[in-house]
C-alpha positions as CSV (number, residue, x, y, z in Angstrom):
1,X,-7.6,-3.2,25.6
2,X,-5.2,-1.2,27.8
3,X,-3.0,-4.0,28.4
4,X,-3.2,-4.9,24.5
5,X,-1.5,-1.7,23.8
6,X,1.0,-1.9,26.4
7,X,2.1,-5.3,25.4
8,X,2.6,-4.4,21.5
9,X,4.0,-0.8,23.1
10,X,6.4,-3.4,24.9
11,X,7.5,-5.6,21.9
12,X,8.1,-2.0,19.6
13,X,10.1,-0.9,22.2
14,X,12.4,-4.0,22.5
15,X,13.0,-3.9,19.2
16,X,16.5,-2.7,18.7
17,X,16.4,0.7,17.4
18,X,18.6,0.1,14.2
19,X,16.3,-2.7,13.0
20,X,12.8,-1.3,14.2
21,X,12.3,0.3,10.5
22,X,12.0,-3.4,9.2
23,X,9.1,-3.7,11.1
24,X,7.4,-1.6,8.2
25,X,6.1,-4.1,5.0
26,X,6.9,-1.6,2.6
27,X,10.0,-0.7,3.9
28,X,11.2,-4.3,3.8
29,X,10.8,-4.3,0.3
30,X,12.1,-1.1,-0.2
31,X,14.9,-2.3,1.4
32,X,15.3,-5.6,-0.5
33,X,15.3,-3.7,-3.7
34,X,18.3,-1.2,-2.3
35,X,20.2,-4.9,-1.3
36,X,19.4,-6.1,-4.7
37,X,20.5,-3.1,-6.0
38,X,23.5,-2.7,-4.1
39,X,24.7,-6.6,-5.3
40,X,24.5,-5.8,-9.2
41,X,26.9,-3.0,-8.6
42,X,29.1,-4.9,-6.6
43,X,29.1,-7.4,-9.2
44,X,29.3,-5.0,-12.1
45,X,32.3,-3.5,-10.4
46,X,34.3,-6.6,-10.3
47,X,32.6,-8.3,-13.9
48,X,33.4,-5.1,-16.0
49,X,37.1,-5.4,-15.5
50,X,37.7,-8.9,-16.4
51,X,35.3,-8.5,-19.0
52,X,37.5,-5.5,-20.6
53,X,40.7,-7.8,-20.1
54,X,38.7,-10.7,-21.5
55,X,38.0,-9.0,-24.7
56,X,41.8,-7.5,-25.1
57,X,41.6,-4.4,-23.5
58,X,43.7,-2.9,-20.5
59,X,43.5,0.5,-18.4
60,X,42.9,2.7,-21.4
61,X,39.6,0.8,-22.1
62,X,38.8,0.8,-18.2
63,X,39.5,4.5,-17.9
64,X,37.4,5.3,-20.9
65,X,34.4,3.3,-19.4
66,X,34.5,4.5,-16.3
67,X,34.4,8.1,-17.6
68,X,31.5,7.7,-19.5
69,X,29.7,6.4,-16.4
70,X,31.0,9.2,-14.3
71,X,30.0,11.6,-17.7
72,X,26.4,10.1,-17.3
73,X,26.0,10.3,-13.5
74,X,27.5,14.3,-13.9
75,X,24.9,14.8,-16.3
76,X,21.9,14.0,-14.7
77,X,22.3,14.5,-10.8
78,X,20.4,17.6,-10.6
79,X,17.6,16.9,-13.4
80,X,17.6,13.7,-11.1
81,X,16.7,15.7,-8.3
82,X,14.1,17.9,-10.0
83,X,12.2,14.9,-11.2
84,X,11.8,13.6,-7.7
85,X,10.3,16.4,-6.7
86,X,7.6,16.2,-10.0
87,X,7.0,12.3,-10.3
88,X,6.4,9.5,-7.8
89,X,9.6,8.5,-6.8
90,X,8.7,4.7,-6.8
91,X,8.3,5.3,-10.7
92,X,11.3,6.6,-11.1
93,X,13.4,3.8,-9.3
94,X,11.3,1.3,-11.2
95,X,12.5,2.3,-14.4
96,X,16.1,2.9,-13.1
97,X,15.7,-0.9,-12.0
98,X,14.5,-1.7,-15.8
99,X,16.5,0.1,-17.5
100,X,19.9,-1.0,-15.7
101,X,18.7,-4.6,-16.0
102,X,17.9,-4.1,-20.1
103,X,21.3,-2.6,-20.5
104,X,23.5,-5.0,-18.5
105,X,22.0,-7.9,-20.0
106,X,22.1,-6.9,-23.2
107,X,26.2,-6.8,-23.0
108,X,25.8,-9.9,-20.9
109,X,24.3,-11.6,-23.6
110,X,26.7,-9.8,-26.4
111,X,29.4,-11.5,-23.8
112,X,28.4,-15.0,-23.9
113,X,28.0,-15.0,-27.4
114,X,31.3,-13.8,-28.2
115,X,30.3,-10.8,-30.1
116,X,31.4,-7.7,-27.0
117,X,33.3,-4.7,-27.7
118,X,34.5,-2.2,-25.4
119,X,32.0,0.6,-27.1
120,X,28.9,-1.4,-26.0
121,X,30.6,-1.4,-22.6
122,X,31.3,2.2,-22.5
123,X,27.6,3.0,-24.1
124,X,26.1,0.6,-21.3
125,X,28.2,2.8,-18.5
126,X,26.8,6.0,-19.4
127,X,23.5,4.4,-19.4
128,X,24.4,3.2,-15.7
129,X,25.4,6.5,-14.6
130,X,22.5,8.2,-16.0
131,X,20.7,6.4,-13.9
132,X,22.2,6.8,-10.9
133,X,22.4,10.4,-11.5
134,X,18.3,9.4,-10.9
135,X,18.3,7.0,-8.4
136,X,20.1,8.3,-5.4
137,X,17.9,11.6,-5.0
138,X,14.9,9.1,-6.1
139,X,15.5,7.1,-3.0
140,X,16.5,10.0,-1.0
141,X,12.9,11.7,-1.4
142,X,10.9,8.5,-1.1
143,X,12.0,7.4,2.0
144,X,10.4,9.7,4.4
145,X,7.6,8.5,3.1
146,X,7.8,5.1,3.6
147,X,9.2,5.0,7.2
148,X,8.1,7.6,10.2
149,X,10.5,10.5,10.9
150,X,11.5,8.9,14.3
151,X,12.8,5.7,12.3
152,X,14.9,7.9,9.4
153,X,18.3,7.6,11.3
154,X,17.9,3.9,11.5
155,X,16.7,3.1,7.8
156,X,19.6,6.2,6.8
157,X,21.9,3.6,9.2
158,X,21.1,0.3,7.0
159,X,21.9,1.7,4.0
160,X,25.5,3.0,5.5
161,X,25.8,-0.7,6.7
162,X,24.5,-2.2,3.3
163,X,26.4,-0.2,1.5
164,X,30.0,-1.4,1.9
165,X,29.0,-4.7,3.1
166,X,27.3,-5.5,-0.2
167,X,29.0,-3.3,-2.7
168,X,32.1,-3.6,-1.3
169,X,32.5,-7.3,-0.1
170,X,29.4,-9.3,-1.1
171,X,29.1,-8.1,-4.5
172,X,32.8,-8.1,-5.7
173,X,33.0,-11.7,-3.9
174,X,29.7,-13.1,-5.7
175,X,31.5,-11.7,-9.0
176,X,34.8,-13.4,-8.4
177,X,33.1,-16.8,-7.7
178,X,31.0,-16.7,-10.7
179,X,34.2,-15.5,-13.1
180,X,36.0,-18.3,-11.4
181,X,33.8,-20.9,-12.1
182,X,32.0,-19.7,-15.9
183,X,33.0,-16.4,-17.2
184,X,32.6,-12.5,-17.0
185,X,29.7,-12.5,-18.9
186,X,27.5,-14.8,-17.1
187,X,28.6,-12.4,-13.9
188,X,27.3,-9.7,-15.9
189,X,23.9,-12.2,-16.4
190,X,23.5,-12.4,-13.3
191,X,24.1,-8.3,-12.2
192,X,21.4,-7.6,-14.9
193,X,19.1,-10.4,-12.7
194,X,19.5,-8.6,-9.4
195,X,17.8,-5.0,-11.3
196,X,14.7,-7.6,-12.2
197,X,14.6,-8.7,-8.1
198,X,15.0,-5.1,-7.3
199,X,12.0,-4.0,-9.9
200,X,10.0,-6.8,-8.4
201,X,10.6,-5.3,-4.9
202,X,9.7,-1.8,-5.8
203,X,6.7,-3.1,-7.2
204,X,5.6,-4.6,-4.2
205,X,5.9,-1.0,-2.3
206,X,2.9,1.1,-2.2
207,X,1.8,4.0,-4.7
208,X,3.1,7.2,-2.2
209,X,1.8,10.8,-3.6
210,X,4.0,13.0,-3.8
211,X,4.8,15.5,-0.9
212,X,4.1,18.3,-3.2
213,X,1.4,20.2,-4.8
214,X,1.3,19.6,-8.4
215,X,3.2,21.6,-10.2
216,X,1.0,24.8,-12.0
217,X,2.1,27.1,-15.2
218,X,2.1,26.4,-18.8
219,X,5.5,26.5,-19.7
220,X,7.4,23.7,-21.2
221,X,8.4,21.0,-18.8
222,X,12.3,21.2,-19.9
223,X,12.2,24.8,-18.8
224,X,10.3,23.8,-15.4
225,X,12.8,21.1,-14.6
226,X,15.5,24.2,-15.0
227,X,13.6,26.0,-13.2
228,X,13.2,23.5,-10.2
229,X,16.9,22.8,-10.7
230,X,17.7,26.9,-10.1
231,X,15.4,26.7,-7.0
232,X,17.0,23.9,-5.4
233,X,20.2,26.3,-5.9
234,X,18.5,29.3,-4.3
235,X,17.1,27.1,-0.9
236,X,20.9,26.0,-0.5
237,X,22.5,29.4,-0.9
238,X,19.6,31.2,1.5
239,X,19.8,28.4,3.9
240,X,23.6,28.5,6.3
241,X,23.9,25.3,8.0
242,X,22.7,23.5,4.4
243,X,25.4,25.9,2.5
244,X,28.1,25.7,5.5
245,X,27.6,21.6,5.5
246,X,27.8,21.1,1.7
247,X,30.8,23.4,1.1
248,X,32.8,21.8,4.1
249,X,32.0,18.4,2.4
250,X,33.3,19.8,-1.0
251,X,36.5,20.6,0.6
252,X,36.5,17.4,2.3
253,X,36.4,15.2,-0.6
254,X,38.9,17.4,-2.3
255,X,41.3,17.2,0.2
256,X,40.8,13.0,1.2
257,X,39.7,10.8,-1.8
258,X,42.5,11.5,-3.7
259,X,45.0,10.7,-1.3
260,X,42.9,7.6,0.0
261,X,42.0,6.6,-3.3
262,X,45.3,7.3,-5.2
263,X,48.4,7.2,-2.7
264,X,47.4,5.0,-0.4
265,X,47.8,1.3,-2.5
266,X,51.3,3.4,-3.2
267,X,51.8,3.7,0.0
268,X,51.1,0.4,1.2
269,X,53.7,-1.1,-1.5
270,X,56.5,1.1,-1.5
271,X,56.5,2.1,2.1
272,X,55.6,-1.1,3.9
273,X,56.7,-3.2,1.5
274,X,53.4,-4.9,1.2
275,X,50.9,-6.4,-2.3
276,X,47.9,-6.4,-3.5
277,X,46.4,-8.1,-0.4
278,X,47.8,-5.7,2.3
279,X,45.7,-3.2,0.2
280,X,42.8,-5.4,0.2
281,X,43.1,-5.3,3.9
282,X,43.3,-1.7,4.2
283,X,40.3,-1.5,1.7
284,X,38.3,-3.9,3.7
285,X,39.3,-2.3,6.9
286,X,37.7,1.2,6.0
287,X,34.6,-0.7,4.7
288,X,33.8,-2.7,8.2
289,X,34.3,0.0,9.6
290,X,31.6,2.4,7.9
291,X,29.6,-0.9,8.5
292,X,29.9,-1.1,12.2
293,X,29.9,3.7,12.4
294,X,26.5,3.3,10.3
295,X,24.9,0.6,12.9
296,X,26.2,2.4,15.8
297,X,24.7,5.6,14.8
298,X,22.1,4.0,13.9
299,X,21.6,2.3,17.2
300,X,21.3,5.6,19.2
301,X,19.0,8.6,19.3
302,X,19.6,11.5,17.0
303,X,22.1,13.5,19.0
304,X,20.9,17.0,20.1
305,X,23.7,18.7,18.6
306,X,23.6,17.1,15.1
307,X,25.1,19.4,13.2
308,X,28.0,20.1,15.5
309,X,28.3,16.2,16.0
310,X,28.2,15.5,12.1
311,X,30.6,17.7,11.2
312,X,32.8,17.1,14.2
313,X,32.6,13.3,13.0
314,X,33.6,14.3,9.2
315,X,36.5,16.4,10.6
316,X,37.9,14.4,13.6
317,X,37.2,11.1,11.8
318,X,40.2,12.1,8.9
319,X,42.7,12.6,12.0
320,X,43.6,8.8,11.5
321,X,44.8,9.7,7.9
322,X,47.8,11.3,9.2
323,X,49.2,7.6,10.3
324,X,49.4,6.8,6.5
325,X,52.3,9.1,6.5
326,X,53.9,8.0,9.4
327,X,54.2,4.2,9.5
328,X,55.2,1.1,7.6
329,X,53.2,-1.6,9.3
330,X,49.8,-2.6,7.1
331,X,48.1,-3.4,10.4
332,X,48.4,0.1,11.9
333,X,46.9,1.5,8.1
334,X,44.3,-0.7,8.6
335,X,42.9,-0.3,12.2
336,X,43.1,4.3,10.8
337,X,41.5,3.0,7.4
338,X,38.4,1.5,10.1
339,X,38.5,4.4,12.0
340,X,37.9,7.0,9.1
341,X,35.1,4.4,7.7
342,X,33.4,4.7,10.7
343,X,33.7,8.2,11.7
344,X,32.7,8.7,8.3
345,X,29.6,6.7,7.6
346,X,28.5,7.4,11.0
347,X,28.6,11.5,9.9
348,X,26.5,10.1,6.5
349,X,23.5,8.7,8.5
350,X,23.0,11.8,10.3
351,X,23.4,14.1,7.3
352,X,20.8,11.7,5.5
353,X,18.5,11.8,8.3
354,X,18.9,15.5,8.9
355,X,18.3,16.4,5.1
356,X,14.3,13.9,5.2
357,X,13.9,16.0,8.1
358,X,15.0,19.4,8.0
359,X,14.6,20.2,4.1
360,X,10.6,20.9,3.1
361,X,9.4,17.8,1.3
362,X,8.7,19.5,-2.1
363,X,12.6,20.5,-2.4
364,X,14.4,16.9,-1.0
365,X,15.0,15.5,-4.4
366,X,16.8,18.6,-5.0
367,X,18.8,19.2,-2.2
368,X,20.2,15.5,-2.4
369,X,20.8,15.4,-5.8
370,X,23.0,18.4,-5.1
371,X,24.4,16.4,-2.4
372,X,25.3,13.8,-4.8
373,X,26.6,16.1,-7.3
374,X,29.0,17.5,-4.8
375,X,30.6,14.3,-4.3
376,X,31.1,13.4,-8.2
377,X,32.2,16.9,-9.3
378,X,35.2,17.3,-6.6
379,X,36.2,13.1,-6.7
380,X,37.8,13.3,-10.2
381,X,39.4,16.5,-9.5
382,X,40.8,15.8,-6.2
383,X,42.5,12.0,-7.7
384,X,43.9,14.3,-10.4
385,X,45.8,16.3,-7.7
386,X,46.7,13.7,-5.8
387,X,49.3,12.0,-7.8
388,X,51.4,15.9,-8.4
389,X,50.9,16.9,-4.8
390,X,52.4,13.5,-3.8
391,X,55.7,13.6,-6.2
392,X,55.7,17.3,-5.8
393,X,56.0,17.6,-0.9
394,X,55.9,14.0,-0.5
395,X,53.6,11.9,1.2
396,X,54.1,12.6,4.9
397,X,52.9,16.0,3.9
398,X,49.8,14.9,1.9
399,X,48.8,12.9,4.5
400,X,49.7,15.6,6.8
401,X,47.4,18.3,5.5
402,X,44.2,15.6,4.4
403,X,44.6,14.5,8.2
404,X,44.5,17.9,9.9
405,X,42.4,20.4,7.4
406,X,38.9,18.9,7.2
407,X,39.0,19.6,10.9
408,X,40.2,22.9,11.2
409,X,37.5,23.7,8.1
410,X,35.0,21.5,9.9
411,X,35.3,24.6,12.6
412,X,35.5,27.1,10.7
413,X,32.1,25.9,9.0
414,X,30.1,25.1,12.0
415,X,31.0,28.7,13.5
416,X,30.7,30.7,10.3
417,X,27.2,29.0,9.4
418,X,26.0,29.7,13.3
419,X,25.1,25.8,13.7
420,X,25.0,25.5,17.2
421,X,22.6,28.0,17.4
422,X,21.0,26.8,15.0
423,X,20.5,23.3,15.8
424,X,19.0,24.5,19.2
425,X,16.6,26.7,17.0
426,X,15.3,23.1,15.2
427,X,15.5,20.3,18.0
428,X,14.9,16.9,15.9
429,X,15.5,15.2,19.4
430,X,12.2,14.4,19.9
431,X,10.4,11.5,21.9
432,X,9.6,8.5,19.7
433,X,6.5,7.4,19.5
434,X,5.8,3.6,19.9
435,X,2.6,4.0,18.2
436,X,3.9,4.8,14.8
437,X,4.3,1.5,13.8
438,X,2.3,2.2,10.4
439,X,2.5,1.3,7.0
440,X,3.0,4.2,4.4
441,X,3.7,8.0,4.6
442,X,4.0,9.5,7.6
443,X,2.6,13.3,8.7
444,X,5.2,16.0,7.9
445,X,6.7,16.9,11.1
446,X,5.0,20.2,12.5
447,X,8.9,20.7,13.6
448,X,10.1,20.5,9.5
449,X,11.4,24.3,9.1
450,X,9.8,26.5,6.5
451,X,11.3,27.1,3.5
452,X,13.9,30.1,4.8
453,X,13.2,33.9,3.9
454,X,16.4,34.9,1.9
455,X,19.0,36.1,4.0
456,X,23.0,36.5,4.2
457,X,24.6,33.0,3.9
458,X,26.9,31.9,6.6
459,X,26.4,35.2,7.8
């Protein structure tokens, strides 16, 4: 019997470390649902533009979809995050599955038959960020109990590596193929198909309770949700390295996506001289390489110093930015565009894995739907900026200061928020357990911190 377990001790431990997760049954279908998912939004990506031009439209139209998504997404986020914490979270990304499925092929259908207008697309957007705004804290919640703590940073890793390699890449691809051959609307068919594979796949993962006492009081549940939603406020402010991480990463985006997203195709034409495909390459470039970052990471143990090592990651990783202003060769843009996806994605899996870990169970849906609300409420405002600050010091200098000042914050966060201290305090470094090959929720950590008593943030 002793040798049994050795042997089976054997074969967990030569499973690579980034794939041992899939060793779970219910994580594998968790995670063919997130791939499924992931498709349909590479596809929707790529099908909702032609479809616009297909129908007459142009950039107006686009721009008024797309805002009604992000409206939708804006809306939700934290009520998102607050019903994670209330209802199984496999319910909740089973009707996100249904729901984005019913509304995609509805104007799929509208599509084929000749009879779409850009208001159904816009109506089906904000649908599609409403739910989003539910999903990602959903999924967020749900995974710690699916996959053992010790296993978090690799699942956390094959969603960074899923995520641009499918929404990205395989997605768009699949949706250029099928437009090719048929049409925009049987590309939106076939998005609306991968939310019914993803549904199936949910279905196929078991009923987990929820890591949190039911609810008590008599009020009215709208007011309860606001009240959960004003909690998950509170536990950020009172808690540093949560309050010093989040605001460094508001800056972040604030000071990076706009550039990346806005100057850089500009750029790419009227400093190198290059098309659409040298920004493709770029594009692709930063995608691999949050691929290849998230599987790394993924690969290793959690480093002792997470917090110091995230952040440093976030900050060091937008050095590479500053080569934007400084060269006209595409190559050189790309091998910096792979460099900040991999620093960056690699900084993601930790901060996903440190969030199921660190943040009491009954308050995760919370804290990453705040998360997620960072990154949509600074995006738009940043890509509004971007354009002015361009025209108005140039772009050397743009890229100058989105190169060099997530760093210096970076710092300046990790000191002011006392993280190295406090990731000694909370070592998640522990030894893995080659036993813990199980199916379903794993114990809470006895090393999970308490919620914090209230106390000066980034004191």
């Amino acid at each position: 019997m002793r040798n049994g377990n050795r042997t089976a001790r054997s074969k967990i431990m030569a499973t690579p470390r980034a794939l041992r997760p899939l060793r779970n049954p219910a994580y594998r279908w968790l995670a063919a649902a997130l791939v499924a998912s992931m498709v349909g939004a590479g596809i929707w990506m790529v099908a909702l533009v032609w479809q616009i031009v297909a129908i007459g439209g142009g950039a107006a139209e686009l721009s008024l979809v797309a805002g009604a998504s992000a409206i939708g997404m804006l809306l939700t986020t934290l009520l998102g995050g607050a019903l994670a914490d209330r209802i199984p979270q496999r319910r909740i990304l089973i009707t996100v599955e249904v729901v984005r499925a019913a509304s995609v092929g509805a104007v799929a259908l509208l599509a084929l038959a000749g009879s779409l207008d850009v208001w159904h697309l816009a109506v089906v957007a904000f649908v599609g960020g409403v739910m989003a705004g539910l999903y990602y804290p959903a999924y967020s919640a749900l995974l710690p109990s699916v996959v053992p703590e010790d296993e978090l940073l690799a699942a956390n890793g094959f969603e960074g590596m899923a995520r641009p390699v499918l929404m990205q890449a395989g997605g768009p691809a699949l949706a250029s193929a099928l437009i090719a051959i048929t049409s925009p609307g049987a590309a939106l068919a076939v998005a609306a198909l991968t939310g019914v594979v993803a549904a199936v796949c949910l279905r196929r993962v078991p009923e987990l309770p929820l890591r949190r006492e039911p609810a008590g009081g008599t009020g009215h549940p709208a007011v309860a949700l606001l009240v959960d939603v004003r909690d998950g406020f509170a536990y950020m402010v009172r808690t540093p390295w949560l309050l010093g991480t989040l605001s460094f990463a508001s800056l972040l985006i604030l000071i990076i996506m706009g550039p990346f997203e806005v100057l850089v195709p500009f750029v790419i034409k009227d400093v190198a001289g290059a098309g659409p495909e040298g920004h493709a390459l770029v594009l692709a470039a930063f995608g691999i390489g949050g691929a290849v970052g998230s599987m790394v990471v993924a690969s290793l143990k959690l480093p002792r110093r997470y917090l110091t090592v995230m952040n440093l990651l976030w900050g060091l990783g937008c050095l590479p930015l500053l080569v934007f202003g400084l060269t006209d060769q595409v190559w050189v843009m790309a091998f910096a565009a792979f460099a900040v996806g991999a620093a960056f994605n690699g900084g993601v899996v930790i901060w996903g894995t440190l969030l199921q870990r660190r943040v009491p169970p009954e308050m995760l849906g919370r804290v990453s739907s705040l998360d997620f609300f960072v990154s949509l409420a600074f995006m738009p405002v940043s890509m509004a900026f971007a354009g002015p600050a361009g025209e108005l010091v140039g772009l050397p200098v743009v890229f100058l200061i989105a190169g060099i000042a997530p760093l210096v914050i970076g710092v300046v966060a990790i000191v002011a928020a006392r993280m190295r201290r406090d990731e000694l305090a909370h070592p998640l470094d522990v030894a893995e357990s080659p036993e813990s090959d199980t199916i379903g929720a794993s114990p809470v950590s006895p090393e999970r911190e308490p919620e914090p008593a209230p106390e000066p943030a980034l004191a």
